[in-house]
C-alpha positions in Angstrom: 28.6 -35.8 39.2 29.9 -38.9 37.9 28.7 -40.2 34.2 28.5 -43.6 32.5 27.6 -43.3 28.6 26.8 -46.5 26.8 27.2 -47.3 23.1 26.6 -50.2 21.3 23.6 -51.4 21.1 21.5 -51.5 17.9 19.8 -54.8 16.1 21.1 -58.1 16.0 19.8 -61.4 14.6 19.5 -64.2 17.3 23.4 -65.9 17.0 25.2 -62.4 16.5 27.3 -60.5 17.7 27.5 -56.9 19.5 30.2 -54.7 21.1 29.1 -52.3 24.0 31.2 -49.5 25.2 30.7 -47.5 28.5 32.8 -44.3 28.8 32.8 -43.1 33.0 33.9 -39.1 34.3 34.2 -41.7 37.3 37.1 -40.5 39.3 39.6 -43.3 40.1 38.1 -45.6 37.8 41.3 -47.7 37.8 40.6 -48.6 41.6 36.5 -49.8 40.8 35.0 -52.9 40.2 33.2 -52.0 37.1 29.6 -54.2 36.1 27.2 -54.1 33.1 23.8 -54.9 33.9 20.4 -55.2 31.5 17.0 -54.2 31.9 14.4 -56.3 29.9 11.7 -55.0 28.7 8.8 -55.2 31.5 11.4 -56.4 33.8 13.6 -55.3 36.9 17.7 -54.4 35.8 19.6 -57.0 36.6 23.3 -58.0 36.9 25.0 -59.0 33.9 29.1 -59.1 34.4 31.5 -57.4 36.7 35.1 -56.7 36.1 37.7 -56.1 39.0 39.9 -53.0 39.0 42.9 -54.7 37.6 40.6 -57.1 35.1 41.8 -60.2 36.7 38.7 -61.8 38.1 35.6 -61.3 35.8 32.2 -62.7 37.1 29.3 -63.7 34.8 25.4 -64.3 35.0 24.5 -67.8 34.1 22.4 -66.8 31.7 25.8 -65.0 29.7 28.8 -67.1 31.2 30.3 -68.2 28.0 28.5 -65.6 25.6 29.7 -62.6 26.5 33.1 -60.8 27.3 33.8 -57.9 29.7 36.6 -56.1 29.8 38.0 -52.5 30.5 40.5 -49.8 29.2 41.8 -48.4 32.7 43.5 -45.1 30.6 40.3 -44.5 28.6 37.8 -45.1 31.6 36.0 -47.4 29.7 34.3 -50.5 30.3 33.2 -52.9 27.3 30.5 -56.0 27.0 31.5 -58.1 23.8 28.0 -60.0 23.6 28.5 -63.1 21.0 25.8 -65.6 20.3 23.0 -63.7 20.9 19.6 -65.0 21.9 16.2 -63.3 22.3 16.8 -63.7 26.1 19.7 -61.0 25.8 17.5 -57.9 24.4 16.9 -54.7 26.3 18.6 -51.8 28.2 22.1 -52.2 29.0 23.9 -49.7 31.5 27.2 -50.1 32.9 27.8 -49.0 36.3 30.4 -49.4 39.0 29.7 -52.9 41.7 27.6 -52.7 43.7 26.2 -49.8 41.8 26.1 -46.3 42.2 22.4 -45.4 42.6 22.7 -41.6 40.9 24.9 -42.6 38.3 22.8 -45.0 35.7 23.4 -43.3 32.2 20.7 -43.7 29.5 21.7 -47.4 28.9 22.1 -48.6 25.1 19.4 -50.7 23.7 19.7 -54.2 22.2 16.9 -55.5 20.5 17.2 -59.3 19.2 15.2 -59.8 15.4 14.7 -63.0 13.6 
């Protein structure tokens, strides 16, 4: 059964910075478009950023494009989310996943929660 783990997430004052981390059992990894996506709090999950299998064409969210950084690690099966200026906007669950997403794969997610 394939696994996505997320790290990362923790407390952040609005205009900070976090690092998230997504380790995958996924096999091939190297060959899948790999995608974070965020689940506020009340709200649906929704798309955040999506990496191709050889990193060369990333694909943002509006509401991120300019903030935040994927990228991946194709020998460590990882998949990372450098989130800089932070606004309350960005808070709540984050879970990586492969694009379009697996449906019986979402890990636990990391949380991000934005403080003044």
């Amino acid at each position: 059964q394939v696994q996505f783990v997320e790290s990362g997430g923790g407390m952040v004052q609005p205009g900070g910075s976090l690092r998230l981390s997504c380790s995958s059992t996924l096999s091939g990894f190297n060959t899948y478009t790999m995608a974070w996506y965020r689940q506020p709090p009340g709200k649906e999950r929704d798309f955040v950023a999506r990496v191709t299998s050889n990193s060369v064409v990333k694909t943002y969210a509006d509401s991120v494009k300019g903030r935040f950084t994927i990228s991946r690690d194709n020998t460590q099966s990882t998949v990372y989310l450098q989130m800089d200026s932070v606004s309350p906007e960005d808070a709540g669950v984050y879970y990586c996943n492969q694009y379009p997403a697996r449906s019986r794969a979402w890990g636990r997610g990391t949380q991000v929660t934005v403080f003044s």
